[in-house]
Each structure stands twice: as structure tokens, then as C-alpha cells.
C-alpha positions in Angstrom: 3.2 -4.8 -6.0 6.3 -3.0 -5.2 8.2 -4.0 -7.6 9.5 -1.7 -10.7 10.1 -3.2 -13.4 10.0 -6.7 -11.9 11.5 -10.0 -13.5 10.5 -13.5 -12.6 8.5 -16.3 -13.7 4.7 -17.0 -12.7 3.4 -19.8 -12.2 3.6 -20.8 -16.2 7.3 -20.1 -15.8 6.8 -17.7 -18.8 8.9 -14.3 -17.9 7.1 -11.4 -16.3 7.7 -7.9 -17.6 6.3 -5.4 -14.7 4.3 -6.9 -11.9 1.0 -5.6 -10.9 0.3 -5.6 -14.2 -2.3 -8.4 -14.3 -4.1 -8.5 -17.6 -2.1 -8.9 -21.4 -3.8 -6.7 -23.4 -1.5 -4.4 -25.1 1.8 -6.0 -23.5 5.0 -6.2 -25.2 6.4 -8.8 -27.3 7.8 -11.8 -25.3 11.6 -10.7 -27.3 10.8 -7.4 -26.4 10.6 -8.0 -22.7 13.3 -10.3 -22.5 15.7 -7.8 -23.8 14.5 -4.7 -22.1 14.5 -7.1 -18.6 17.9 -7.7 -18.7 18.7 -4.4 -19.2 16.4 -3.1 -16.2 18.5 -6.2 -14.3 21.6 -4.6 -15.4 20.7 -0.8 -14.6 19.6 -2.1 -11.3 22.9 -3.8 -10.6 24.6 -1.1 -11.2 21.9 1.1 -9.2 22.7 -1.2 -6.1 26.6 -1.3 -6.6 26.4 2.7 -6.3 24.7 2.2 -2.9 21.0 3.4 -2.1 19.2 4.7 1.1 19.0 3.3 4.2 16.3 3.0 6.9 15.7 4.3 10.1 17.6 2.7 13.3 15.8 0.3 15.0 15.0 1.0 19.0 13.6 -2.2 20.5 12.1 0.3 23.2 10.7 3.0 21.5 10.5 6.0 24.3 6.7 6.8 25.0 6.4 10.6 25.0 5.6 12.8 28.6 2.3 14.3 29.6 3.4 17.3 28.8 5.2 15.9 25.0 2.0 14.9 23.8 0.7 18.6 24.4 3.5 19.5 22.5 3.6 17.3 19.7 0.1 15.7 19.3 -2.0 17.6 16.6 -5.3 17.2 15.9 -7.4 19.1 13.3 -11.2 19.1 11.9 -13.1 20.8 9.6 -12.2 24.3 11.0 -8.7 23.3 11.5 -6.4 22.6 14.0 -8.2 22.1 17.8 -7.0 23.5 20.8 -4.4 21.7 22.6 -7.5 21.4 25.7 -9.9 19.7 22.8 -7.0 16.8 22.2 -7.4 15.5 25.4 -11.3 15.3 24.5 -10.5 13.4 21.0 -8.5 11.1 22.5 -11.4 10.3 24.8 -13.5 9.7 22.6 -11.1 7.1 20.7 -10.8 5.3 24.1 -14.7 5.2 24.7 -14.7 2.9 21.8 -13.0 0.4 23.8 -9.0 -0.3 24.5 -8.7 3.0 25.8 -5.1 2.2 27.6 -3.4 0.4 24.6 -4.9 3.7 22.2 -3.0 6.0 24.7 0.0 3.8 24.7 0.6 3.5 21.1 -0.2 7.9 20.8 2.4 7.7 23.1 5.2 5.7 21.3 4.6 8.1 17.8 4.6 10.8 19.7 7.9 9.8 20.8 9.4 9.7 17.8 8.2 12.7 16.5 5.1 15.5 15.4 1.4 13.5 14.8 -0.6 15.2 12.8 -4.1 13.4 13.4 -7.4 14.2 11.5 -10.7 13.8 13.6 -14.2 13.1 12.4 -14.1 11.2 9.8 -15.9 7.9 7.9 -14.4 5.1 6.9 -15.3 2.0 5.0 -13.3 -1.3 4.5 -13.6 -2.3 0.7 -12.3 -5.7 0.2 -11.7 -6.9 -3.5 -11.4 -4.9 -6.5 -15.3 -5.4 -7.3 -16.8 -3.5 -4.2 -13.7 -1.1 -4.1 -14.5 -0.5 -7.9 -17.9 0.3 -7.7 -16.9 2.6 -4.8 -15.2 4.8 -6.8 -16.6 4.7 -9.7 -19.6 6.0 -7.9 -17.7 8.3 -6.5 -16.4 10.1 -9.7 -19.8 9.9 -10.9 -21.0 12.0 -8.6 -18.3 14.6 -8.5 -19.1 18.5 -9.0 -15.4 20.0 -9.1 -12.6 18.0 -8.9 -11.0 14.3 -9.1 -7.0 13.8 -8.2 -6.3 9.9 -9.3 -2.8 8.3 -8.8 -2.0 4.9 -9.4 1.4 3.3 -9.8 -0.7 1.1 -13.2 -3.6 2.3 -15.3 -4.7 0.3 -17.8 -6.9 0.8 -20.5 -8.9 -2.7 -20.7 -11.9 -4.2 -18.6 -13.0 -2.5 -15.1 -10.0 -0.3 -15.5 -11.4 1.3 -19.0 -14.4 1.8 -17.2 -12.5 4.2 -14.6 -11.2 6.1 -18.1 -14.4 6.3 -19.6 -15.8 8.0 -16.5 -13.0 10.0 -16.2 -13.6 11.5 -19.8 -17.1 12.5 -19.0 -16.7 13.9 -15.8 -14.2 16.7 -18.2 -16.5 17.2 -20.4 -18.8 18.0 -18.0 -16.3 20.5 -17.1 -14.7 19.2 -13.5 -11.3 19.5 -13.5 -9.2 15.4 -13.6 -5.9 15.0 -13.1 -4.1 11.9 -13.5 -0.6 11.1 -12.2 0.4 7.5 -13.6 3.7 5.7 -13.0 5.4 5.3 -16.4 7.4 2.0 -15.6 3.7 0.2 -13.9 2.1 1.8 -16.6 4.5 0.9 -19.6 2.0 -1.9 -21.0 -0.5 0.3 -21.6 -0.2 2.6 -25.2 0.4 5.6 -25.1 -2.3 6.6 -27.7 -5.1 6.0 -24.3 -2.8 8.8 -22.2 -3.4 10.8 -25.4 -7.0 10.3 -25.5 -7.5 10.9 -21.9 -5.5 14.2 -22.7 -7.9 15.2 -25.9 -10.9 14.8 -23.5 -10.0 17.4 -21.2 -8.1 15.1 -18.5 -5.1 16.6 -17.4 -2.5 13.7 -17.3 1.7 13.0 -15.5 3.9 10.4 -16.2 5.8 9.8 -13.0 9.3 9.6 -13.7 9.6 8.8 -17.5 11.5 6.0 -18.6 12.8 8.4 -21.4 14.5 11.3 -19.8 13.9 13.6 -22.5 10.4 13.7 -21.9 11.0 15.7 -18.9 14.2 17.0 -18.0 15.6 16.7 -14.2 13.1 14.2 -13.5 14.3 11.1 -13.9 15.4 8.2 -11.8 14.3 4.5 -13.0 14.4 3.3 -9.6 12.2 5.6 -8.2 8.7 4.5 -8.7 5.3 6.2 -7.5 3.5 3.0 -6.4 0.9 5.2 -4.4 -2.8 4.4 -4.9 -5.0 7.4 -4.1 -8.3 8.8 -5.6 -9.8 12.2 -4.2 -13.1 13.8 -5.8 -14.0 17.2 -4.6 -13.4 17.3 -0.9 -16.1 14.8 0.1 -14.3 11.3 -0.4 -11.0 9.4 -1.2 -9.7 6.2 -1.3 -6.2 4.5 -0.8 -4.9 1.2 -0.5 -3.6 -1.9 -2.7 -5.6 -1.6 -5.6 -4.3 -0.3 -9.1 -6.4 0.9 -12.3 -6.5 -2.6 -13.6 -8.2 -5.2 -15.3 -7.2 -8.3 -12.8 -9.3 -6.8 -10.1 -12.4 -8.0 -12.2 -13.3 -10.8 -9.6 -13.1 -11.2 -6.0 -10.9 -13.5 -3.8 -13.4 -15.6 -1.8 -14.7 -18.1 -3.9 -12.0 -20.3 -5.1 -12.7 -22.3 -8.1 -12.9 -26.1 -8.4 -9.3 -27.5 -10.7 -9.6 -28.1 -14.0 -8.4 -31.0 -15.8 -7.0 -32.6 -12.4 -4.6 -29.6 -12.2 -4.3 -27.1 -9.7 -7.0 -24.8 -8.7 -8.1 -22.1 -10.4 -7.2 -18.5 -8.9 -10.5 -17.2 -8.3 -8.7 -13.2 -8.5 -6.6 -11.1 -6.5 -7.3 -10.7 -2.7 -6.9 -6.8 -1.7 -7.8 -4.0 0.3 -9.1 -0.5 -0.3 -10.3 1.7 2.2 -13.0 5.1 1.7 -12.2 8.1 3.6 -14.7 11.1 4.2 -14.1 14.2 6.6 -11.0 16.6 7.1 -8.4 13.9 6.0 -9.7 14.1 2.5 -8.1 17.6 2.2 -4.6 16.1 3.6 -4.6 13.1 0.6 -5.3 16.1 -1.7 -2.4 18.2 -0.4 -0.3 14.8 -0.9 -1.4 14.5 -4.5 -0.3 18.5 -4.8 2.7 17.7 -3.6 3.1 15.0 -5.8 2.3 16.9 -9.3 4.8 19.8 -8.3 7.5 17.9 -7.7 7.6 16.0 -10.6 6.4 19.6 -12.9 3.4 18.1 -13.9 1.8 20.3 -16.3 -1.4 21.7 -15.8 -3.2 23.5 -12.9 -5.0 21.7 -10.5 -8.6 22.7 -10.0 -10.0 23.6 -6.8 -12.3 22.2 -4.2 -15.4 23.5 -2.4 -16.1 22.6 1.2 -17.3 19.5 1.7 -20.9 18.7 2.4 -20.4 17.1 5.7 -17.7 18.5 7.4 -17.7 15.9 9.5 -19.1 12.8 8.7 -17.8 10.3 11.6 -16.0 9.7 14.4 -12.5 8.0 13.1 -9.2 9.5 13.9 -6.8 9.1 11.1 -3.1 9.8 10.4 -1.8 10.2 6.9 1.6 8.4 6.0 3.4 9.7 2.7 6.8 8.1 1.8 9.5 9.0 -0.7 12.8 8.2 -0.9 14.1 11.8 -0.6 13.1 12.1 2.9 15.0 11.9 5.5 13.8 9.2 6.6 10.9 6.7 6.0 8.4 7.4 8.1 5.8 4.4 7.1 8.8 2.0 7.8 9.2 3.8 10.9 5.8 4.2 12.4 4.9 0.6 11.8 8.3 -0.6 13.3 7.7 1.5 16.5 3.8 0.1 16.8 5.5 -3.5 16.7 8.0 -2.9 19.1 5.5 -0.9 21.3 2.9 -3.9 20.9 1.6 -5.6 24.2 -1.5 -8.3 22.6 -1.7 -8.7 18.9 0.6 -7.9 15.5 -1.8 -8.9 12.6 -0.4 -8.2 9.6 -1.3 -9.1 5.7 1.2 -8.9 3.0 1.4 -9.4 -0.5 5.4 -8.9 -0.9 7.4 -9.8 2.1 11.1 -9.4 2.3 11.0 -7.0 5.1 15.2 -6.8 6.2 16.8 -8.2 9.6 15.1 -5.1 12.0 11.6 -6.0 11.0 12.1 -10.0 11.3 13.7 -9.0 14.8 11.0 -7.1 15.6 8.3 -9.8 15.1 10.8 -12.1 16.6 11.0 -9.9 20.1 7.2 -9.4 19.5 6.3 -12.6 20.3 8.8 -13.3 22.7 7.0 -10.9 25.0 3.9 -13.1 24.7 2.1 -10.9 21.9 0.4 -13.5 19.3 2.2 -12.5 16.2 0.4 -14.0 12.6 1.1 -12.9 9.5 -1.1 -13.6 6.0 1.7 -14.1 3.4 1.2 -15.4 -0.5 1.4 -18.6 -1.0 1.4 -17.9 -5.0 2.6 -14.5 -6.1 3.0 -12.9 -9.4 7.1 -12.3 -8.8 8.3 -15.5 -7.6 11.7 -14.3 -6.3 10.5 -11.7 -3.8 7.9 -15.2 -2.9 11.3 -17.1 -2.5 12.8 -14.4 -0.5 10.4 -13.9 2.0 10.3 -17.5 2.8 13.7 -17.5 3.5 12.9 -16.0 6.8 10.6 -18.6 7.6 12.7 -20.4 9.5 13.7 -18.1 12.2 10.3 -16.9 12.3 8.6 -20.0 13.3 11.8 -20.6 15.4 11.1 -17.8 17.5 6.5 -18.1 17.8 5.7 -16.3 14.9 2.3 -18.0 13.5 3.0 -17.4 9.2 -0.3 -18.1 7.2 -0.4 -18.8 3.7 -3.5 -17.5 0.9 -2.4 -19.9 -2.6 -6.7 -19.6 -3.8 -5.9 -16.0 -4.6 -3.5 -14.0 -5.6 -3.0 -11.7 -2.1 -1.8 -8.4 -2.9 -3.6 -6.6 0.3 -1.2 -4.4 2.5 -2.3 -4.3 5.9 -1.9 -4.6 9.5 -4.0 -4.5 13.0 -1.6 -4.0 16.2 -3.3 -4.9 19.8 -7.0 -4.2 17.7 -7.0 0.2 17.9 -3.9 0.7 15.8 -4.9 -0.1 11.8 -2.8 0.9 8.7 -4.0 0.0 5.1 -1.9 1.4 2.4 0.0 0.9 -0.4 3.7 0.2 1.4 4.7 -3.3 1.4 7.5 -5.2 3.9 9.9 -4.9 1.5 13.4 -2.9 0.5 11.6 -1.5 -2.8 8.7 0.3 -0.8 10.7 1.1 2.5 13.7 3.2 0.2 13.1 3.3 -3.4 9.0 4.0 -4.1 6.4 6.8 -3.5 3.8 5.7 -0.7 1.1 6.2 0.9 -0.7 4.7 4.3 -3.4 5.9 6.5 -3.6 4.7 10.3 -6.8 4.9 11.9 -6.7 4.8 16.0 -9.5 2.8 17.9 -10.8 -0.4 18.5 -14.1 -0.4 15.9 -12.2 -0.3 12.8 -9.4 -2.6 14.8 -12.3 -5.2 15.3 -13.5 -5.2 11.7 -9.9 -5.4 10.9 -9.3 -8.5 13.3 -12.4 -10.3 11.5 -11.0 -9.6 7.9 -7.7 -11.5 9.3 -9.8 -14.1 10.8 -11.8 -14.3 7.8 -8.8 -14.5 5.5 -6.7 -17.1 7.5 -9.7 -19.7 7.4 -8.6 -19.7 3.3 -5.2 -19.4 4.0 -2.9 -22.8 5.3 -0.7 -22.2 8.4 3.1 -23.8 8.0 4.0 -26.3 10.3 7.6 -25.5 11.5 8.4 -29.4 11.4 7.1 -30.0 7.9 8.1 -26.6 6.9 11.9 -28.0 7.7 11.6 -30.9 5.7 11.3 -28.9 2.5 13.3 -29.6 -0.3 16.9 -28.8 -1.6 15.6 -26.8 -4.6 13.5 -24.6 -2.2 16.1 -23.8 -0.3 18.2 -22.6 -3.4 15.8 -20.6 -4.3 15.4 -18.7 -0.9 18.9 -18.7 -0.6 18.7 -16.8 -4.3 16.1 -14.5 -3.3 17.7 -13.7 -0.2 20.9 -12.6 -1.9 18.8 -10.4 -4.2 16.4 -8.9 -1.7 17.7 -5.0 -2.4 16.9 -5.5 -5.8 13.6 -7.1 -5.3 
């Protein structure tokens, strides 16, 4: 999720300290969490009366670049590099042979627009869906890694599939490749510190992002500011990025909802998310962002390096890398995916697990589909941080009002961050639609251009919504008073959500 230190009820209506969290474990006591929530409520008060960023100004016609701007600003580079400004025009051929070749070219225009693209060409990549196959992804991965493995992750656990990734971890050091682990301290604050500290003794080189105590690292610290970034890198040969944490409650897929119990509600079968495997030259940019990452915060320890990879180009996928933080100028996840909506012409597809996305966004989808483009969008129906649930819905309203279709997943818990616009432009990552990720968290997003990872990214959505139950805008206006207070609520609260 997106949220820091996040305070709500579940479903149980018992409080939840930290959300992503998923399993109990070594959690706090239920005293504990109380007291240390409100204070985290009180700090973020405060942190919202003193004013925070803002995001990037919305233009409902984002300019498509010149001919001779896309020259300019288009860059694309492989194994030895940047190409040639004459091989781009070859690349992007060979993303339009795949299929869409007009709308490919459209949207390449629009980000180049707004700016510099930086594109990576021939490379793999895989769709994981669920923490089982994404798990057994990379923990084949590490397995087979000769140098070096970069993990980040906003939670690491130390219980179930996620001890498993911490055991592997440990032997890969003492077989002597270099591991570094950057952890958030706030997702990670369930688990003790005594597994950091083992990790350490084994040889892997550990960072806690942002310490909740300032005194264990001076000039570092800012509670709001969370690194909810998911990103593994072994060697120079493979990474992964997407929803998925270093946690226990991706034990189970989504797909198979279980029967109710006792005549109560179903059973959630286990969380619904979406990892994605990267080989080729973008492999070395999600290293340089984990680089980046460990300097800033003076992370101690030196980072080993990596030899060339075995394949120097394994595939045929253009990708873009998308980093956040909210010292940049500006964000540019928040602004990439704003331009592709604005700049769509057939399809925005989008799954979300936390949606409270601000008044551009909603107008956005909103002048989407009033230009004929079939706007859907997967939302929770059950979430783990039922005000930012609440406060979504609050928008539902002038959504449907205005032909946006809105889905809902209750079987599973949906935490997958994605979107496929007109079927060439996909983005999986760890940004949600939501103030937290857009201004206060570390991120991270890849885009891959072209329409064969668009169409297995249009059945995943099809797949999903036959699970999921579309709200009818008549019945969804007969809801009741107590809903509507608690939108209302979650609306007033959706900076510090």
C-alpha cells in the first residue's frame, strides 16, 4: 500500500498499525499501537498544517512533440549504449510492427512533449501475477546469482515465503556475492530488529530508509517520507518491480475464492497483485536507481559490482524507467500517466489497490471518456485501510456520472498497481492513485511501449473484472447515510491518507 504508518480498521474493526503489513507475527501490542497511532495521526496533522508538495499542472492537451523534437529528445540505448539518433527511428519501427503502430507513435509523442525519454530497447519481460509465481521468480533468481543482488522493499518480514527470501539471501553471502538490502523502517517496523541483525552477521549489507529514530542516522529523517519502492536486481541479468513486498500474505493466490464459512462472508482467498521480470539493458537503469537510493540516504557499505550480462539482449520490449521522490521537482510518475490519459484516443484500463487520486486525475478520466475512450477501472472492494477504501468511493459519483465503468475485486484483497492505455502503453509499478505516492513516497514504475505486452495486459483486466462486480450508478445512489459519512470523512482526510 501507500500508506506510512496507516490507521484504520479492517474488516474485524480491530485497529491497524502499518498497512501492507499482512501477517501478525512479531506485531506490537494492541496498547502499543494505539498509542503510537495517535501520535503518527498527530505528527501527520501537524505535517499537513505546515503544507507539503504539490503536483504537476494539469494540461487537458498535452502538446505532442515535432519531427524534429523527438530527434532531440527521444533516447534510446542497448547493451552498447545509447543508439544513434538514425537507429531510433528503426526501434520505434519495430514497436509499431507489433501492431498499433499509430497510437505507439502518438503516445512517444505526448512524453516527449513534456520532456527527455530515456527508453531501454531489447529487453524480456514476464507478467507475474500473485505473490506465489512472482515468489518463485525470484527466489530462483537469487539462487542463481554469481555477483550481486540489490533488494528494496517498503516491508520485509521475517515469517513464511518472506523468511524464505532471507534465508536465501544469507547463503548467497556466504557464498561470497555481495546483498544489499534497503528496507523501509516505518513498513518494516513489525518486524525485530534482531532479523536485520542477523541478516547483517551473515554478510548482507542492510539500510533502514528513513529511521523512525533520528539518532540512528543523523540528517536523514523525515517520517512522512517513505521508500515504498519494490525492486530486486541480481547481477545484471534480471530484476523485478511492482506491488509486491517481502511478506508473508503473499502465501496464496487471488483466483480461487473460497466457499464462506459458518454462513459468513467469504473467505479472502489472498492478495491479488502484480510483479513484472525484466532482462536486458534496463536491468542496469533499476540498479543505478537502487545506487541512487543507498547514497542518498548514506547507507553504509559499498555496493558490489556487476559483470555483463549473459544476454545482452534478450528481447524485443522497449521500456522506460519511472523513479519518484518527493524532492524532485516534480513527480514525474504522476505526470507521465496523467499525460497518457489525457493523450488517450480507445482504452484507459487501470487497476488499483488505493485510489484517492485528487480532482486532476478524476477530471482526467472524466474528459477521457467524454471523448468516447472506454474508461474501466479495477478498484477494491475490501481493502486493508478502510479510510483511503471510503475515500476513493467518494468520487464514485461523478465518475459514473460522467461514463466511467468502476469494477470492484471483494474475493481478494487487490493491491496490484497497474494500467494499459489504448493496449501499447503499459505501466506496472509500485505508485498508487493516491496523495501519499504522488508527493510524499519513493517510487518506482516501468512503462513498456507496444501492443504484445498491452494485449496480455488487456486479458489480465478482462480476467480480473470477470471476479470483480461493476457498480450500478442507480443502485450505487441509493447507498446508505452511513456510507456517505464515511466518504465524506475520507474525503476530508485524503492528504493524509
Amino acid at each position: 500500500m501507500g500508506r506510512d504508518l496507516a490507521i484504520g480498521a479492517g474488516g474485524s474493526g480491530r485497529v491497524t498499525f502499518g498497512s501492507e503489513m499482512g501477517g501478525s507475527g512479531s506485531g506490537l501490542p494492541a496498547w502499543v499501537a494505539r498509542r503510537l497511532a495517535t501520535a503518527w495521526l498527530s505528527v501527520a496533522l501537524l505535517a499537513a498544517l505546515a503544507g507539503c508538495a504539490g503536483l504537476p499542472e494539469r494540461d487537458p492537451a498535452p502538446r505532442a512533440a515535432s519531427r524534429g523534437e523527438m530527434r532531440e529528445r527521444v533516447t534510446v540505448r542497448g547493451e552498447q549504449g545509447k543508439v544513434e539518433p538514425r537507429s531510433v527511428r528503426r526501434v520505434l519501427a519495430e514497436v509499431g510492427a507489433e501492431g498499433r503502430a499509430e497510437l505507439v507513435a502518438h503516445h512517444l509523442r505526448v512524453m516527449a512533449g513534456s520532456g527527455d525519454v530515456d527508453l531501454y530497447r531489447g529487453n524480456a519481460v514476464r507478467l507475474l501475477v500473485d505473490g506465489p509465481v512472482a515468489f518463485d521468480a525470484m527466489k530462483r533468481a537469487i539462487s542463481a546469482a554469481r555477483h550481486r543482488i540489490l533488494l528494496e522493499s517498503y516491508i520485509v518480514e521475517d515469517q513464511g515465503v518472506a523468511a524464505e527470501i532471507g534465508a536465501l539471501l544469507e547463503r548467497k553471502a556466504g557464498e561470497g556475492v555481495s546483498v544489499a538490502l534497503i528496507y523501509d523502517s516505518v513498513g518494516s517496523m513489525r518486524t525485530p530488529p534482531e532479523y536485520f541483525a542477523s541478516l547483517e552477521k551473515s554478510g548482507v549489507i542492510t539500510c533502514a530508509f528513513n529511521p523512525v529514530n533520528p539518532l540512528r542516522r543523523p540528517g536523514y529523517w523525515g517520517i512522512n517520507h517513505r521508500d515504498h519502492r519494490k525492486l530486486l536486481v541480481v547481477d545484471n541479468e534480471v530484476a523485478f518491480t511492482g506491488g509486491i513486498n517481502i511478506s508473508q500474505v503473499y502465501s496464496s493466490g487471488s483466483f480461487r475464492p473460497r466457499p464462506p464459512t459458518d454462513g459468513g462472508d467469504a473467505v479472502l482467498d489472498g492478495w491479488r497483485d502484480t510483479q513484472i521480470e525484466l532482462r536486458g539493458p534496463v536491468v542496469g537503469a533499476l540498479a543505478v536507481s537502487f545506487g541512487e537510493m543507498w547514497g542518498r540516504q548514506g547507507c553504509r557499505g559499498e555496493l558490489g559490482g556487476a559483470y555483463p550480462a549473459s544476454v545482452a539482449q534478450p528481447g524485443e520490449r522497449v521500456v522506460k524507467v519511472l523513479t519518484s521522490d518527493p524532492g524532485d521537482p516534480e513527480n514525474r510518475i504522476y505526470r507521465v500517466l496523467l499525460s497518457a490519459i489525457d493523450a488517450a484516443r480507445v482504452s484507459v484500463h487501470v487497476t488499483m489497490a488505493y485510489f484517492v487520486p485528487g480532482a486532476d486525475m478524476i477530471q482526467a478520466l472524466c474528459d477521457a471518456a467524454g471523448r468516447g475512450v472506454h474508461v474501466s477501472l479495477l478498484l477494491p472492494g475490501r481493502s486493508d485501510f478502510a479510510l483511503v477504501l471510503h475515500g476513493g468511493r467518494s468520487y464514485y459519483s461523478q465518475l459514473l456520472a460522467c461514463g466511467v465503468e468502476i469494477h470492484e475485486m471483494a474475493h481478494a484483497l487487490l493491491h496490484a498497481k497497474t494500467a494499459v492505455i489504448d493496449g501499447v502503453l503499459s505501466t506496472v509499478g509500485s505508485s498508487n492513485m493516491d496523495w501519499r505516492s504522488f508527493v510524499m513516497n519513493s517510487e518506482i514504475n516501468v512503462i513498456v511501449l507496444g501492443a504484445e505486452l498491452g494485449a496480455e495486459m488487456e486479458a489480465l483486466f478482462e480476467k480480473d473484472l470477470a471476479t470483480a462486480r461493476r457498480i450500478d450508478p442507480q443502485e450505487w445512489e441509493r447507498r446508505g447515510a452511513w456510507q456517505r459519512l464515511m466518504e465524506a470523512i475520507g474525503r476530508m482526510a485524503e492528504r493524509l491518507l
